[in-house]
Backbone bond lengths (Angstrom), bond angles and torsions (degrees), N, CA, C in turn:
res aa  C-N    CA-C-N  psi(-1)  N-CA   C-N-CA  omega(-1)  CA-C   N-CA-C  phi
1 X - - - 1.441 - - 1.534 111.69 -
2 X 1.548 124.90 -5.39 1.111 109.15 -165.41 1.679 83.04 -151.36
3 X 1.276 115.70 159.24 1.600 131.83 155.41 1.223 122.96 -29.74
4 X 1.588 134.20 103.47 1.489 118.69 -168.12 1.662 103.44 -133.66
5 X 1.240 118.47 121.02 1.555 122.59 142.33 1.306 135.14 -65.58
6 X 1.188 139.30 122.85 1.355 132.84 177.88 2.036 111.28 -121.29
7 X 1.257 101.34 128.21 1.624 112.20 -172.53 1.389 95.24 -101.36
8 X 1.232 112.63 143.45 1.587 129.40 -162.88 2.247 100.48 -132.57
9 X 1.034 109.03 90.17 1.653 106.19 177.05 1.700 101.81 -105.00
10 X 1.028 83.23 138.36 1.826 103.62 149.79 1.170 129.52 -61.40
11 X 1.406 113.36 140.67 1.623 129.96 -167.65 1.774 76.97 -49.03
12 X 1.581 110.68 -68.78 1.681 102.02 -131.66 1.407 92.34 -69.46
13 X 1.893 134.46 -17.44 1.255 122.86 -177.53 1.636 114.03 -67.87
14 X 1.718 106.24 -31.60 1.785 98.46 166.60 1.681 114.62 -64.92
15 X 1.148 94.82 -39.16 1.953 86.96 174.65 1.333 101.28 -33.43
16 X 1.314 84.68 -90.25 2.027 100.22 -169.59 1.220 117.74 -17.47
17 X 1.267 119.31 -56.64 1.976 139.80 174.84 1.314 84.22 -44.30
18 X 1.334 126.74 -67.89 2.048 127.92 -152.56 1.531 73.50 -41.69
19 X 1.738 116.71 -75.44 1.587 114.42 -122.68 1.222 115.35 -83.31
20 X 1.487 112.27 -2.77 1.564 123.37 177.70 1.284 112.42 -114.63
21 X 1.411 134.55 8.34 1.733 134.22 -170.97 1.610 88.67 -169.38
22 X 1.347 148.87 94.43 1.488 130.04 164.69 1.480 111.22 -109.24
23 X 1.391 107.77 13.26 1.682 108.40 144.20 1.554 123.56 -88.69
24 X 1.277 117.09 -13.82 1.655 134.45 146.86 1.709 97.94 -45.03
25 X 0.951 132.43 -88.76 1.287 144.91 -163.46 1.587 104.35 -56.91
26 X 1.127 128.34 -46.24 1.650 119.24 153.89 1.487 123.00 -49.97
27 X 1.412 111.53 -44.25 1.533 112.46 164.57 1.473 107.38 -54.77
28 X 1.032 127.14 -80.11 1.366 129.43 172.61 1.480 110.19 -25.02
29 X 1.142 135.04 -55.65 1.364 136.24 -154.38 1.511 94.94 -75.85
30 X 1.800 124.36 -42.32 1.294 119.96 173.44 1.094 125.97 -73.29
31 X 1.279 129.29 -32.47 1.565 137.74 146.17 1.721 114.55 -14.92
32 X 1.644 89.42 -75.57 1.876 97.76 174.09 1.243 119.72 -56.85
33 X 1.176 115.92 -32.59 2.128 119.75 179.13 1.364 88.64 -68.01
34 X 1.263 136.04 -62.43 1.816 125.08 -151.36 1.808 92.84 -66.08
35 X 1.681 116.04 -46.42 1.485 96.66 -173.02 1.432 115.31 -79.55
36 X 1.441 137.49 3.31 1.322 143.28 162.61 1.643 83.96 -69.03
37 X 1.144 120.22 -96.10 1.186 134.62 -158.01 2.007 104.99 -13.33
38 X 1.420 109.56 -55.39 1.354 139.45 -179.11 1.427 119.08 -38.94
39 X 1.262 89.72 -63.29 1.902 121.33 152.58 1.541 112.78 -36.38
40 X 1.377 100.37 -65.00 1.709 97.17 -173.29 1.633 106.94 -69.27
41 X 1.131 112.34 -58.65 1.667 97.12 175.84 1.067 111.72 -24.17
42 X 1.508 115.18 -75.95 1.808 139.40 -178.62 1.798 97.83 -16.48
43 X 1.227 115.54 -38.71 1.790 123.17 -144.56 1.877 86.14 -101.68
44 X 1.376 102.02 -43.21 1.815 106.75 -176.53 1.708 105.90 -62.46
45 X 1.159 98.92 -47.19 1.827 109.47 -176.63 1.336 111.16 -47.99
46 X 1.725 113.53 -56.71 1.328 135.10 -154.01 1.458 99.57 -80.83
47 X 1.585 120.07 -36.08 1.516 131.08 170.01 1.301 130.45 -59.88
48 X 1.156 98.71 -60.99 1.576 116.00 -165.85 1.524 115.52 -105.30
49 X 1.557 119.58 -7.83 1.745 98.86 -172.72 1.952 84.79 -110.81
50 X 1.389 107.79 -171.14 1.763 101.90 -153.48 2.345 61.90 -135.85
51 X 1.934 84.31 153.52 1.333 95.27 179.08 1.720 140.57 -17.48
52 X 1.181 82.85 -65.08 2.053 113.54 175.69 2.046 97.26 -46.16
53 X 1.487 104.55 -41.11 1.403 102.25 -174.78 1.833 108.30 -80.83
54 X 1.569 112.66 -31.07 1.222 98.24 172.66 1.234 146.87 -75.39
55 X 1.330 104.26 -27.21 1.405 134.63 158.69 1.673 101.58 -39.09
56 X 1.626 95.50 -96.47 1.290 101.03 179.72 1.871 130.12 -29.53
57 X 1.022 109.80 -40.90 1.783 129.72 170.51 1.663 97.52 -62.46
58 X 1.040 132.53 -61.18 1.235 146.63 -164.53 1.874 111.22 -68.40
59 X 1.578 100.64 -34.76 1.482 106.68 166.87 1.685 112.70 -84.13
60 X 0.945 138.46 -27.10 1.146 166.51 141.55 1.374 111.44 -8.30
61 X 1.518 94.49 -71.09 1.761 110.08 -175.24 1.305 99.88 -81.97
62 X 1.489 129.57 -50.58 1.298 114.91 179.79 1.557 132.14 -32.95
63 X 1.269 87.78 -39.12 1.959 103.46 -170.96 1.374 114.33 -83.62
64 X 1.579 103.02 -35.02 1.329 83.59 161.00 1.529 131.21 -83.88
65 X 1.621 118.61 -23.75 1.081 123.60 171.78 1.953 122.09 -44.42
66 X 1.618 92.28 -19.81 1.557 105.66 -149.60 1.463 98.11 -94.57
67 X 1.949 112.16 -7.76 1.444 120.53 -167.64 1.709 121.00 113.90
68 X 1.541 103.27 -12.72 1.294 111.37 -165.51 1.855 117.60 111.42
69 X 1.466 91.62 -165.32 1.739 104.25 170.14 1.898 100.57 83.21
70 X 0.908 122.36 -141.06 1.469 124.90 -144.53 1.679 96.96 -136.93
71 X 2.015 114.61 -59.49 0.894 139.03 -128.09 1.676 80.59 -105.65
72 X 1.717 111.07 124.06 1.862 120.43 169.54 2.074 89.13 -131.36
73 X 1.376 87.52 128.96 1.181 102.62 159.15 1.264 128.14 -94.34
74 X 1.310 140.30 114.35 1.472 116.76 -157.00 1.545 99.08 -97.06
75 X 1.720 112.35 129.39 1.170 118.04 159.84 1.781 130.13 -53.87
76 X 1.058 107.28 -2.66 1.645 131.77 174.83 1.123 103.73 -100.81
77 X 1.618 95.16 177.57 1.452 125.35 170.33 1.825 98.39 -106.53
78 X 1.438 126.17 177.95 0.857 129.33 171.67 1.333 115.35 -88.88
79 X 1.156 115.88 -9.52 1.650 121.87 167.93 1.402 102.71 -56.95
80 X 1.540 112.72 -76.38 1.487 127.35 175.37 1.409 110.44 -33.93
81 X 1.504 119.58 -65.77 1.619 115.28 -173.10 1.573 97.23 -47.44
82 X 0.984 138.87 -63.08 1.374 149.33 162.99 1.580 99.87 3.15
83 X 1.012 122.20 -92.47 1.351 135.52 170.15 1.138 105.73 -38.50
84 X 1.549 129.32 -36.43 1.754 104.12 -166.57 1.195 100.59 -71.92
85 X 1.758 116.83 -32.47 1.482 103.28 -164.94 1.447 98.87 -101.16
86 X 1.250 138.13 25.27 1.313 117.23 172.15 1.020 132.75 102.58
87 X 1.358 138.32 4.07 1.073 138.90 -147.41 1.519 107.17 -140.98
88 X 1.522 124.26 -160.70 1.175 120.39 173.78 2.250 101.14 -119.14
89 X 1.471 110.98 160.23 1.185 98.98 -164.23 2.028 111.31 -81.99
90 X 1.439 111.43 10.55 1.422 131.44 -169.01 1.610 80.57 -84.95
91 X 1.552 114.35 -76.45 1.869 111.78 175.24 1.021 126.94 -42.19
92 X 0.902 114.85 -21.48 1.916 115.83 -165.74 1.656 72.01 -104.08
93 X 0.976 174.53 -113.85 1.338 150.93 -87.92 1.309 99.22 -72.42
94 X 1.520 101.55 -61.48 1.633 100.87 -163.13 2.018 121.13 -74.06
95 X 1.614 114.81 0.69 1.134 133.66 133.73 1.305 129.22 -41.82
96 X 1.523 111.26 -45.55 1.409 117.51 -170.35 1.647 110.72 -93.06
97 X 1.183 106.04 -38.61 1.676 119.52 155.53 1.587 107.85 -46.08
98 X 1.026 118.00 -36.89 1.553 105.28 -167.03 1.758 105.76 -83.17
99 X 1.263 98.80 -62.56 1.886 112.37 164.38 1.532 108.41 -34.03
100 X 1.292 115.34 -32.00 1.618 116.55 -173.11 1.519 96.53 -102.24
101 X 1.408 142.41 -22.08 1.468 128.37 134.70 1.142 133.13 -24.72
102 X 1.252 102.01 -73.57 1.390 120.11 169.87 1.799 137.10 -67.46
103 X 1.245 76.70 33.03 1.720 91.75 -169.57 1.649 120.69 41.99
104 X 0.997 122.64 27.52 1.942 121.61 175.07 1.202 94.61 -78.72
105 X 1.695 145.96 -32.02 1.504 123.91 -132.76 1.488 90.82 -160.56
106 X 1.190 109.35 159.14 1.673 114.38 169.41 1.959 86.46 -124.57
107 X 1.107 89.17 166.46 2.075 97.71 167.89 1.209 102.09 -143.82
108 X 1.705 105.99 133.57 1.856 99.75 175.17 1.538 80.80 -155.40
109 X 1.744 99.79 97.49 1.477 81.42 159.79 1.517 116.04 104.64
110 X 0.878 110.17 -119.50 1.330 122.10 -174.44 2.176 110.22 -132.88
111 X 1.175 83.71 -2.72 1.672 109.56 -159.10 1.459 104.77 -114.80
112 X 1.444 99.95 109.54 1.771 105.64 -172.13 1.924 91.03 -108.33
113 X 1.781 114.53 127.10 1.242 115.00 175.82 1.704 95.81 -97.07
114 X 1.268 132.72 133.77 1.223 112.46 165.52 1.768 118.40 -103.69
115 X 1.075 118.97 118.31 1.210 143.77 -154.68 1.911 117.91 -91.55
116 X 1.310 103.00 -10.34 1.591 104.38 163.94 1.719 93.05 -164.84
117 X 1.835 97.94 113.30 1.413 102.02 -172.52 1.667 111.49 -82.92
118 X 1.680 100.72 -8.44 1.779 107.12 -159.28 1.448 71.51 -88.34
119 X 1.574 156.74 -63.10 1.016 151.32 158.14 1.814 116.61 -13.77
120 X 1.000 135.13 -92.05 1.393 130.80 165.95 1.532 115.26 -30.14
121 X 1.098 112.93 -50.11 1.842 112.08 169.10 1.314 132.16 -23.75
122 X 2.460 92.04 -72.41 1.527 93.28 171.57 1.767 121.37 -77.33
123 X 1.465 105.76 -8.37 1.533 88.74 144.60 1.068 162.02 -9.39
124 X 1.575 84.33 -58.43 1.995 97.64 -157.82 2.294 88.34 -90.92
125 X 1.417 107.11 -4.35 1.464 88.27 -174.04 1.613 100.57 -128.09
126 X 1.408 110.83 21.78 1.687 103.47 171.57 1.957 102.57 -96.48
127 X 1.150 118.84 157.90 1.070 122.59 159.45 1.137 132.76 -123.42
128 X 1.498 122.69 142.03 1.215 140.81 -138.04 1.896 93.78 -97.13
């Protein structure tokens, strides 16, 4: 979904790094714990919360990821978001219909405003 580089080293070029920099290799080692860590949420989210919670969690992070404010443009379609969170794109509509009932969300587009955040909040921890 987004722009990605990927760096490719050699066993014997990480040696070398250990034996000449092994605060390199602590960086590295904390690097991998935060994206393990990242992962498991990712696996807790996708497991354990029921649609209405992913959505909401997922609008959540966006906005703040984005800096804040109200207004997420989604670089997707709703098919795609569909898939990120799991679901099929028939649920996720009629999810988003309901949130937009209930005054949490406006939809225009491609562009979700969310319109009561203390609303979207207890969202992400009621269950359905």
């Amino acid at each position: 979904m987004e722009d990605s580089s990927a760096l490719v080293f050699s066993r014997k070029a990480l040696e070398n790094a250990a034996k000449q920099a092994p605060s390199l290799m602590i960086n590295l080692f904390f690097a991998l714990a935060m994206r393990m860590n990242e992962c498991i949420r990712t696996v807790d989210f996708l497991a354990l919360k029921e649609i209405p919670q992913r959505l909401a969690a997922y609008l959540i992070f966006s906005l703040k990821k984005s800096g804040g404010g109200d207004v997420l443009p989604l670089p997707f379609s709703q098919k795609e978001l569909s898939k990120v969170l799991g679901t099929t794109p028939e649920t996720l509509c009629r999810v988003i219909a309901r949130m937009v009932r209930e005054k949490a969300i406006k939809v225009k587009g491609r562009q979700i405003t969310v319109v009561n955040h203390k609303l979207l909040e207890d969202m992400t921890h009621e269950m359905q």
